[in-house]
Every structure is written in structure tokens, then in C-alpha cells.
BADOPA-132123 format. One record per residue (C-alpha): residue number from 1; x, y negated, z negated. Coordinates in nm, 3 decimals, decimal comma, padded with zeros to 5 digits, always signed. Layout:
<nodes>
<NUM <X Y Z>>
...
</nodes>
This chain:
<nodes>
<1 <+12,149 -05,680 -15,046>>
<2 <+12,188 -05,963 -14,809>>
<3 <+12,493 -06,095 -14,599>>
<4 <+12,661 -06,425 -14,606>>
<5 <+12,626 -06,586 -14,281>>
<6 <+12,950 -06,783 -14,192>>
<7 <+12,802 -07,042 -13,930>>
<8 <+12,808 -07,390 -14,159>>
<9 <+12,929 -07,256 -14,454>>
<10 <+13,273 -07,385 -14,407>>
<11 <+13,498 -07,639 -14,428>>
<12 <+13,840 -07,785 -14,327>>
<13 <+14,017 -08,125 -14,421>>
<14 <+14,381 -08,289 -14,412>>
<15 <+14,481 -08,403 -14,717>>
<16 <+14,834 -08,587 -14,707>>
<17 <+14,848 -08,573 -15,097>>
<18 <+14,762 -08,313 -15,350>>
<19 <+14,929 -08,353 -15,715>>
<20 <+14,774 -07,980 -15,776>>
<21 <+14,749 -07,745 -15,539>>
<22 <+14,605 -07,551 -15,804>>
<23 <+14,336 -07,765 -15,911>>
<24 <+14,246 -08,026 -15,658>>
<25 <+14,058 -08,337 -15,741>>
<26 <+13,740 -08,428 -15,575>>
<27 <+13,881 -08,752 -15,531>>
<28 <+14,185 -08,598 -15,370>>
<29 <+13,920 -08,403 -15,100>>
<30 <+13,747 -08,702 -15,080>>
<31 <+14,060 -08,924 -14,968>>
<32 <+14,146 -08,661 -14,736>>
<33 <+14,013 -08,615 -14,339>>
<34 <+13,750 -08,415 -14,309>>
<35 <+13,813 -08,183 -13,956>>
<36 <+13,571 -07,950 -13,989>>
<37 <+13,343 -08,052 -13,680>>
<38 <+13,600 -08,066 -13,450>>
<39 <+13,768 -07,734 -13,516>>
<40 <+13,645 -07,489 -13,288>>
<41 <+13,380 -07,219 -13,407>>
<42 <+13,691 -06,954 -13,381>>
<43 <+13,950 -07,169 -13,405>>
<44 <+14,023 -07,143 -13,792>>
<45 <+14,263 -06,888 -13,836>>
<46 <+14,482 -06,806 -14,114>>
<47 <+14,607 -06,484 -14,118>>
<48 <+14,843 -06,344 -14,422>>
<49 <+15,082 -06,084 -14,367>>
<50 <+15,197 -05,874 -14,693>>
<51 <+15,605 -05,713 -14,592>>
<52 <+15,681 -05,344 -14,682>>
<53 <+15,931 -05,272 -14,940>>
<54 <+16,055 -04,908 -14,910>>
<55 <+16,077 -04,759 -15,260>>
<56 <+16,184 -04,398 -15,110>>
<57 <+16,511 -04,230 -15,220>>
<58 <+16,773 -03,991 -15,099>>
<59 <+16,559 -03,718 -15,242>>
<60 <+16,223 -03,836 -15,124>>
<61 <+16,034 -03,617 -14,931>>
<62 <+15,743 -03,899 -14,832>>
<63 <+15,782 -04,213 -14,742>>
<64 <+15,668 -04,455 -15,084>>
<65 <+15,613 -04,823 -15,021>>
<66 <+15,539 -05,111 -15,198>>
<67 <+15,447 -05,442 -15,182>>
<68 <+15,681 -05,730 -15,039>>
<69 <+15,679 -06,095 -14,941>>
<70 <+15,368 -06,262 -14,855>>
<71 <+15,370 -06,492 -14,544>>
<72 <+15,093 -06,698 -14,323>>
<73 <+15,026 -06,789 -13,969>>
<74 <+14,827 -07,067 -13,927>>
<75 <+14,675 -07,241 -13,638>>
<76 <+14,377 -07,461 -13,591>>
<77 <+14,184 -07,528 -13,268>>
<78 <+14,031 -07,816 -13,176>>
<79 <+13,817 -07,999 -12,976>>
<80 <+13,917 -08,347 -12,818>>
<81 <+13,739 -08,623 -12,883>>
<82 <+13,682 -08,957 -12,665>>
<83 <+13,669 -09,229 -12,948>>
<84 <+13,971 -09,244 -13,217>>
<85 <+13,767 -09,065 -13,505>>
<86 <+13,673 -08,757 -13,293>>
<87 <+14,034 -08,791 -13,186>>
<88 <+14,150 -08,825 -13,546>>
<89 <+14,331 -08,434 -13,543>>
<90 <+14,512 -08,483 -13,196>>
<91 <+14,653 -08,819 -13,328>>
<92 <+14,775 -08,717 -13,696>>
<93 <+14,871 -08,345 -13,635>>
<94 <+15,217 -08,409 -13,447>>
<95 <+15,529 -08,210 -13,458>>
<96 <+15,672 -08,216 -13,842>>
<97 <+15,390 -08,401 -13,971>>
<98 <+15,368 -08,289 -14,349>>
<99 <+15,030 -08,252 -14,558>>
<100 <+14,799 -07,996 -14,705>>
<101 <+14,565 -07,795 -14,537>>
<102 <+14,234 -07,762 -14,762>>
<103 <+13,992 -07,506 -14,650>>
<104 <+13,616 -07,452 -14,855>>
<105 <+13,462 -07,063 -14,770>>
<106 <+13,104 -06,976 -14,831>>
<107 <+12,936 -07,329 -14,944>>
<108 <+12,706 -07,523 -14,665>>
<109 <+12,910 -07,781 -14,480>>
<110 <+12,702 -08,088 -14,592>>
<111 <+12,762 -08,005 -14,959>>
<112 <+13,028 -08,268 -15,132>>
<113 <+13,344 -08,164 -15,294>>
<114 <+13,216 -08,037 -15,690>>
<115 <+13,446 -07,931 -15,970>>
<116 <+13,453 -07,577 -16,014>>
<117 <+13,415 -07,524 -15,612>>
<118 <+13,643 -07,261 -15,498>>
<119 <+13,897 -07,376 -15,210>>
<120 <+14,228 -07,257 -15,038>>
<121 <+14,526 -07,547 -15,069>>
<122 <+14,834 -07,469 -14,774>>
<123 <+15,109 -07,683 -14,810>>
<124 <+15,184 -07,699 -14,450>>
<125 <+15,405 -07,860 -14,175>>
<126 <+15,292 -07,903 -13,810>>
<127 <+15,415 -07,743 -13,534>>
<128 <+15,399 -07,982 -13,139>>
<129 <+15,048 -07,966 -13,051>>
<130 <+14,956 -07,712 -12,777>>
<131 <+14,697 -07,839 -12,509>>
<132 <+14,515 -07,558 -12,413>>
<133 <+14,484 -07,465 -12,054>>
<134 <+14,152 -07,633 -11,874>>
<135 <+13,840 -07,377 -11,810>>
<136 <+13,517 -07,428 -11,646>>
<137 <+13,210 -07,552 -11,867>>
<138 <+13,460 -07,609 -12,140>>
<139 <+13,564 -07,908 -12,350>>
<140 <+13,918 -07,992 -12,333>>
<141 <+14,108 -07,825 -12,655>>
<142 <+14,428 -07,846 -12,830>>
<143 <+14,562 -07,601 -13,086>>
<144 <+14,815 -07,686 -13,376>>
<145 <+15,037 -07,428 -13,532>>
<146 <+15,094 -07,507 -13,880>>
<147 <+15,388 -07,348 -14,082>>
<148 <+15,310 -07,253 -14,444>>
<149 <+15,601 -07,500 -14,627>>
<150 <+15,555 -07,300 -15,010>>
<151 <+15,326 -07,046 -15,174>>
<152 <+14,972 -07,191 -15,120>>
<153 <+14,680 -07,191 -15,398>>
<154 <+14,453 -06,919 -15,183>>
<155 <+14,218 -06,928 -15,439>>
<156 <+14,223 -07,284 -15,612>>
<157 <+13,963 -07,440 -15,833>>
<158 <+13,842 -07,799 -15,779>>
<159 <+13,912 -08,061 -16,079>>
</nodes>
């Protein structure tokens, strides 16, 4: 049995257009921006939330639950950059910007977008960029908030 290690093995890009969500084209991917090197090493998080629905009754005697709407929070941290590429995610990830967020799990970095690659497609909308506080021995960081617009493709198959 062996482990999949996490460091390299993903990646993160902008895409303003995706016909598909379901079945992005490698020349959709391609077309996009890729972020991945200046999001943090923690600062990809996505986390889904799954709502309660109570299905108890007058004459229940335990408390039955089931399955309810499905929501995100997403937020990416970055790192600033000092020329406009490095920059590239400060500049295009202002308030009510519009695009899909297009994130690869478990295949090394460096490897180019393939059909039949597994990927995550959130249609999102950006929240104002958040410039994180200044530390010591740090490089200077912002974080964007990103609000899930419609039901993303969590586990979408590259055309």
C-alpha cells in the first residue's frame, strides 16, 4: 500500500469560459490562466457543506435525518508577485469578476491537460480581494473568496 503525496500533484487555473462544465476541453484549460504557483501551499481550500433535512415525525422517538442542499466555500490564497504575470491573480480576481475555477487533484503539476483527466469545474464569482495582514519572513499575500454561482462538475472529465 502506498500513499499519495499531495506536494506537486495539483493544479489550479482561471478559466473565463467553459461551454461544459462537465466535460472540459483541453483547449478550454489551455486558454485558461494557470495559478497554481502562486497559490499558497495551504491556500487552496474548498470546503462543501451537505444541510440536514429532518425526516422525524410526531411519533419519532430518534431523531432521523437526511440529506439536504449542498453548498461551497471557497477561497484561494495567494502570493504577490512583482512583475504583471506573477501579479496576474491580484489583477483579474476583483470584486464580481465572473469565471470558472478549474482545479486538477492527484496528477504531477508539469503534466498538460489530457482527455480523460479527472478535474473539478466551479462556476464562481469573486468576492473584494482581502490583503492579508504583513508577518515577519513572509511574502506579502492576498486571499480571494469566491462564491459558488451554480452546481459545479466536482468530478468532471476532460474532452
Amino acid at each position: 500500500m502506498s500513499d499519495l503525496i499531495n506536494d506537486g500533484m495539483t493544479k489550479v487555473v482561471w478559466a473565463s469560459s467553459i461551454a461544459n462544465i462537465n466535460a472540459p476541453t483541453t483547449t478550454e484549460l489551455n486558454a485558461g490562466s494557470d495559478f497554481t504557483a502562486r497559490v499558497t501551499p495551504d491556500g487552496l481550500k474548498i470546503d462543501p457543506s451537505t444541510a440536514d433535512v429532518d425526516t422525524s415525525s410526531l411519533a419519532s422517538t430518534f431523531d432521523t435525518k437526511t440529506v439536504g442542499r449542498i453548498g461551497f466555500d471557497a477561497e484561494l490564497m495567494f502570493k504577490r508577485g512583482t512583475t504583471g504575470a506573477e501579479d496576474l491573480p491580484y489583477t483579474t480576481l476583483k470584486y464580481g469578476v465572473s469565471g470558472y475555477l478549474v482545479v486538477r487533484r492527484g496528477v504531477a503539476y508539469a503534466t498538460a491537460w489530457a482527455t480523460s483527466q479527472k478535474c473539478e469545474v466551479y462556476p464562481v464569482t469573486c468576492g473584494e480581494p482581502q490583503n492579508n495582514a504583513p508577518a515577519a519572513n513572509e511574502v506579502m499575500k492576498f486571499t480571494s473568496s469566491m462564491k459558488i454561482t451554480s452546481p459545479p462538475a466536482t468530478a468532471a472529465t476532460v474532452a
